[in-house]
C-alpha positions in Angstrom: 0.0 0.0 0.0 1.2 3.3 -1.1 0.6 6.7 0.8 -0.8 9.0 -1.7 -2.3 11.5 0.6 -0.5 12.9 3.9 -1.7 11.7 6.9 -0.6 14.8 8.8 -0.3 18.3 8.0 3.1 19.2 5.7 4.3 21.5 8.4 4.6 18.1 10.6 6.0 16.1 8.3 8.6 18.4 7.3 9.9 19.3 11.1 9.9 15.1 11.0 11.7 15.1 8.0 14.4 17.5 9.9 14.7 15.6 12.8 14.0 12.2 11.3 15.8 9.4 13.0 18.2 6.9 11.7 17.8 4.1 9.5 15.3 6.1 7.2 14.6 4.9 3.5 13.2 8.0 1.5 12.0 8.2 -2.0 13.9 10.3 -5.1 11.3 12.2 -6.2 10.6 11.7 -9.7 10.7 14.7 -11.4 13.4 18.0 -11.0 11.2 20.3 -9.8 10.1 18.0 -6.9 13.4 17.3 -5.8 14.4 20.7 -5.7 11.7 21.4 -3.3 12.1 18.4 -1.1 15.6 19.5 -0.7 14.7 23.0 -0.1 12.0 21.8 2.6 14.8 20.9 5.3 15.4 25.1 5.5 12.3 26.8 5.2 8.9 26.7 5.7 6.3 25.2 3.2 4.0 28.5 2.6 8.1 30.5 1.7 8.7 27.5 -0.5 6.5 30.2 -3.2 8.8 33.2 -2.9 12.1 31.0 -2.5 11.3 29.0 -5.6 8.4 30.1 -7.9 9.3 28.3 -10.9 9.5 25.0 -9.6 6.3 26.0 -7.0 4.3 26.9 -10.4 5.2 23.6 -12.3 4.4 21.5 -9.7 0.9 22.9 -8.8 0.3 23.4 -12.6 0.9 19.5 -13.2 -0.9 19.1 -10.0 -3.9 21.0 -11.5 -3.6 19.5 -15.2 -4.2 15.6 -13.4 -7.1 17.2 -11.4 -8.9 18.9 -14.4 -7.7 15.4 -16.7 -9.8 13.3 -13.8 -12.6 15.6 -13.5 -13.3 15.3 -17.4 -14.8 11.6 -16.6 -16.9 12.9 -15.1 -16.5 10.1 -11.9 -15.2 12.4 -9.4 -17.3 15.8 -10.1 -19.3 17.3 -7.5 -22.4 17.5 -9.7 -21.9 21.3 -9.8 -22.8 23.1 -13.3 -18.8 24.3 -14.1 -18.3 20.4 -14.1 -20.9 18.8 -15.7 -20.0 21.3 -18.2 -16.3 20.4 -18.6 -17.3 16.8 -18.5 -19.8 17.3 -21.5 -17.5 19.3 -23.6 -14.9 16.6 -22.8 -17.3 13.9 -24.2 -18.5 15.5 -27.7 -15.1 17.1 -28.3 -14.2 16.8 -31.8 -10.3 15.4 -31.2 -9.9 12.4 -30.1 -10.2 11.7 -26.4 -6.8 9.6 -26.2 -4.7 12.6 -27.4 -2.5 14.1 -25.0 -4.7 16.9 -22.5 -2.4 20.2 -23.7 -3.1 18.7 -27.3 -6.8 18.8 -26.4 -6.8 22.0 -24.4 -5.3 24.2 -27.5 -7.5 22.6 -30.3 -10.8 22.5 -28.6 -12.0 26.2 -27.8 -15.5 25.0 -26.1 -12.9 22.8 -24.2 -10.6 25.3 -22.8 -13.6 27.7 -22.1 -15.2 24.8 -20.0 -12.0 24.0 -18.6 -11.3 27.6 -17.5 -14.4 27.9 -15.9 -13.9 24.8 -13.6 -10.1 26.0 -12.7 -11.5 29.2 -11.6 -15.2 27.6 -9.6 -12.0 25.2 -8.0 -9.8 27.9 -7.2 -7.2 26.5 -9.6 -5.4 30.0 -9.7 -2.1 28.7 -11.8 -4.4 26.4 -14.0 -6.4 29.2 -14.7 -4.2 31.5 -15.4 -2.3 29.2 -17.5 -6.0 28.6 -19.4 -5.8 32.9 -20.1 -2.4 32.7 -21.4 -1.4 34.6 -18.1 1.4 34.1 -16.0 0.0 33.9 -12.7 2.8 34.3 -9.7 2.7 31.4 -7.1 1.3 32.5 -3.1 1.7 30.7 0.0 -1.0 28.7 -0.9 0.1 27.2 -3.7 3.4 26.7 -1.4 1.5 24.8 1.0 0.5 22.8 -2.0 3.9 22.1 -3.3 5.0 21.2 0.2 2.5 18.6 0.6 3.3 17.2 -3.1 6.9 17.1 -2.7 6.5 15.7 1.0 4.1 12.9 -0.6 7.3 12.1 -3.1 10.0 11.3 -0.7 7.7 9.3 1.8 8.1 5.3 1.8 5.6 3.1 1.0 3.4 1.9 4.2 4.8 -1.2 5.4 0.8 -3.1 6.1 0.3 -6.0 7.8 -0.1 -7.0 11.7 3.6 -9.1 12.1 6.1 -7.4 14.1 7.4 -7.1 17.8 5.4 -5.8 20.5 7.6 -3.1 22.4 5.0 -1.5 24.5 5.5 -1.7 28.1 2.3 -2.7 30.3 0.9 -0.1 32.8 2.6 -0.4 36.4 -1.2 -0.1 37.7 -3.1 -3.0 35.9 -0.7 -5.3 33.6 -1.7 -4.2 30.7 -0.5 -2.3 27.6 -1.4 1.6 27.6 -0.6 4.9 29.3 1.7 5.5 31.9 1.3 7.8 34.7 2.8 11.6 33.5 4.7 12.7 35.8 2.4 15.2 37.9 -0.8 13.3 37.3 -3.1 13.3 34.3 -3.1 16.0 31.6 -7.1 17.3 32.5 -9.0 20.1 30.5 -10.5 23.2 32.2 -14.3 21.0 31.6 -12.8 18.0 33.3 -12.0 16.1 29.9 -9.0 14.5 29.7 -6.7 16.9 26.9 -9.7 19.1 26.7 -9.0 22.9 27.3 -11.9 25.3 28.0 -10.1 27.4 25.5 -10.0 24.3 22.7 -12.5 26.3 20.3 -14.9 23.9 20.2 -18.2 25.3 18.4 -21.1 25.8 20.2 -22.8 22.2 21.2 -19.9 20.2 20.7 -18.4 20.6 23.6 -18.7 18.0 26.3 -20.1 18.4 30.0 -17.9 18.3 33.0 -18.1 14.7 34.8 -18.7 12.5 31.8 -15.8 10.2 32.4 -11.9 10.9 32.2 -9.3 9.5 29.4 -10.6 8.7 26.5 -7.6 8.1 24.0 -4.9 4.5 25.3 -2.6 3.6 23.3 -3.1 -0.5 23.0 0.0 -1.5 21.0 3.5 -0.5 19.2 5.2 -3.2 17.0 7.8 -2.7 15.3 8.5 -4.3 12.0 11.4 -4.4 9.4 11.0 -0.8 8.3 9.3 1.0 10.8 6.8 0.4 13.4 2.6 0.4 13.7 0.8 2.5 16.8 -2.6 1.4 17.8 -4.7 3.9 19.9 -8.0 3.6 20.9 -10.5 6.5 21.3 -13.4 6.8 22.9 -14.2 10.3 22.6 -17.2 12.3 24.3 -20.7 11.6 22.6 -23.9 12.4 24.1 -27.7 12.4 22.7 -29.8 15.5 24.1 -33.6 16.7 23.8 -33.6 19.5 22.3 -37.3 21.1 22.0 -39.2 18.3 20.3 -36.3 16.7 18.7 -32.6 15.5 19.6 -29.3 17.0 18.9 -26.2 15.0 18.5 -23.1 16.1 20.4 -19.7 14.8 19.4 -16.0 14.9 18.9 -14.0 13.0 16.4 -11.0 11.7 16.7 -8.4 12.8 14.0 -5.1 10.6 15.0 -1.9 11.1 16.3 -0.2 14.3 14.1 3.7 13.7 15.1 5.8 11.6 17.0 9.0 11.7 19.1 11.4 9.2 21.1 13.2 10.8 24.2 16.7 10.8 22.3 15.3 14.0 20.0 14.6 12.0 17.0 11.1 12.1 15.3 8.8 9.5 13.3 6.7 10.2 9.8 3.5 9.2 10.2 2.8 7.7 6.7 -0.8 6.7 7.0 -3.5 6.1 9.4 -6.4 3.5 9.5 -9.7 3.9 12.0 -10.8 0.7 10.9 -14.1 1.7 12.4 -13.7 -0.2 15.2 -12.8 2.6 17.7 -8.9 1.6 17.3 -6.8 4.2 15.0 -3.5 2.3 13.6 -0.6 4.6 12.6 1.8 3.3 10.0 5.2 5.1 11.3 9.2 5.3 9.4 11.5 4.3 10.2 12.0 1.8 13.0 12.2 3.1 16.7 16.2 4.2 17.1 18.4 2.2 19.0 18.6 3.1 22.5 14.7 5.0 22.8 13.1 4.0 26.0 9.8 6.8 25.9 7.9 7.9 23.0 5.8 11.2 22.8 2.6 10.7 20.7 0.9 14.2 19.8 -2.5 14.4 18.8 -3.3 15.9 15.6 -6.7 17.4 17.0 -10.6 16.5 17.0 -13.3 17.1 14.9 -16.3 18.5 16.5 -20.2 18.3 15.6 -23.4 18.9 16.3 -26.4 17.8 14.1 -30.0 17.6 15.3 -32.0 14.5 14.4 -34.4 15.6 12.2 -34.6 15.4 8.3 -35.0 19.0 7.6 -32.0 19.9 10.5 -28.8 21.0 9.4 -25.3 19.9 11.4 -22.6 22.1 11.9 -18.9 20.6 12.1 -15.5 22.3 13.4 -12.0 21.5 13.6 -10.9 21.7 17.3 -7.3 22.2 17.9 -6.2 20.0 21.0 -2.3 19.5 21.7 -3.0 16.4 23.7 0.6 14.7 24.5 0.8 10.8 25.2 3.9 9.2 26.8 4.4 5.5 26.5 7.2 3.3 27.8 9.0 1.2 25.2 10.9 -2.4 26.3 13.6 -3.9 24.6 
């Protein structure tokens, strides 16, 4: 299994990438232009890779754009909106042959690159678009951002799946088994009583949990290492609770979102590659490369929760945020 998307955001992956421990096996990236910015990743930031390198940015999000708008001329993963179904008719009744190359296509069709522009510009597709005009449009930190998480996706190894492996996590002092140890100072507890749950998380209005509802929520069940790196398993049980709300019921919830970045106590960190919820309240994390020799502690940072709050009725709308928590595990690691 390959990882095509990032699991976390680019910014963690790259301070990873600068810290990375040994024993790593990163990809080349295939073409110029990505190399050049996965090399210039390990100095700056993603959103200055735009003003640092612009060419490279531009060619990267411009091929980036060119297999989005190639996709969306199938027509099987539009949105259903009008710019779309328009690009995917003009696609289909086009009088060039659909197997030519897409710039072939794009400078002999007209109704094509009108329908095309139109889609770039409904997406947002500022470099495709302008591309479409005949404009030179100049890359921002957006379209850094992008080329971060493109060249990022380039140089990351391929998952290592499967369940094999050596269990390395120690078992809790308290009970015998595999999880949490105590932090030094006592649990980490929100200003509601939650465990990692700050009054000040953000959390939109209704989707934030009661006081006295229970305590930790998140363990961490298992780390196994493998040949190339290793697999966390955490479970979550986040906050969920059904009110009456008038004459119907609202839905009050948080959603996990993984672990975002992880550390050993020598300094080194850990890309997180993918991430599988499996849907049975267990979140796996595919991690590169194995532990380092010597780590005794690793630091497991949550990459946040996804709050929500829908009422139970069919003409009700739900409302969803992203709430920031920094919630820090520790676990003890054996031999």
């Amino acid at each position: 299994m390959r990882s095509t998307e990032l699991a976390v955001p680019a910014e963690n992956t790259v301070h990873a990438l600068r810290r990375l421990a040994p024993g790593a096996r990163l990809r080349t990236p295939r073409t110029p232009d990505l190399r050049v910015l996965a090399g210039a990743l390990r100095e700056c930031a993603p959103p200055e890779l735009a003003g640092v390198h612009p060419g490279p940015v531009t060619r990267v999000v411009l091929a980036a754009q060119l297999r989005a708008l190639d996709r969306a001329m199938t027509g099987f993963f539009g949105t259903g909106d009008p710019a779309a179904a328009r690009l995917v008719r003009a696609a289909r009744f086009g009088r060039v042959r659909p197997r030519r190359p897409l710039r072939d296509r794009l400078d002999t069709e007209p109704g094509l690159r009108m329908a095309a522009l139109a889609w770039a510009e409904v997406r947002g597709h500022r470099i495709l678009a302008g591309e479409l005009r005949g404009v030179r449009e100049l890359p921002d930190e957006d379209d850094g951002r992008l080329a971060a998480e493109l060249a990022v996706a380039a140089v990351l190894p391929e998952v290592e799946a499967g369940t094999g492996g050596r269990e390395v996590l120690l078992p809790r002092p308290e009970d015998g088994r595999s999880g949490l140890p105590p932090r030094p100072g006592g649990p980490v507890t929100g200003g509601n009583g939650r465990f990692g749950l700050p009054a000040e998380a953000g959390a939109p209005a209704g989707s934030r949990p009661g006081p006295g509802a229970g305590s930790a929520f998140l363990r961490v069940r298992s780390v196994r290492v493998g040949d190339l790196g290793f697999q966390v398993d955490v479970h979550a049980d986040p906050p969920a609770e059904l009110l009456r709300d008038g004459d119907g019921l609202t839905l009050r919830a948080l959603w996990w979102n993984g672990l975002g970045r992880i550390a050993d106590d020598l300094g080194h960190e850990y890309l997180v590659l993918a991430k599988d919820p499996g849907g049975t309240g267990t979140v796996r994390h595919w991690c590169h490369p194995r532990l380092a020799p010597g780590a005794r502690v690793l630091r497991l940072e949550s990459a946040g929760y996804r709050g929500e709050r829908m009422r139970l009725e069919p003409a009700a709308a739900g409302t969803c945020a992203e709430v920031l928590v920094k919630l820090e595990l520790t676990v003890r690691l054996g031999a």
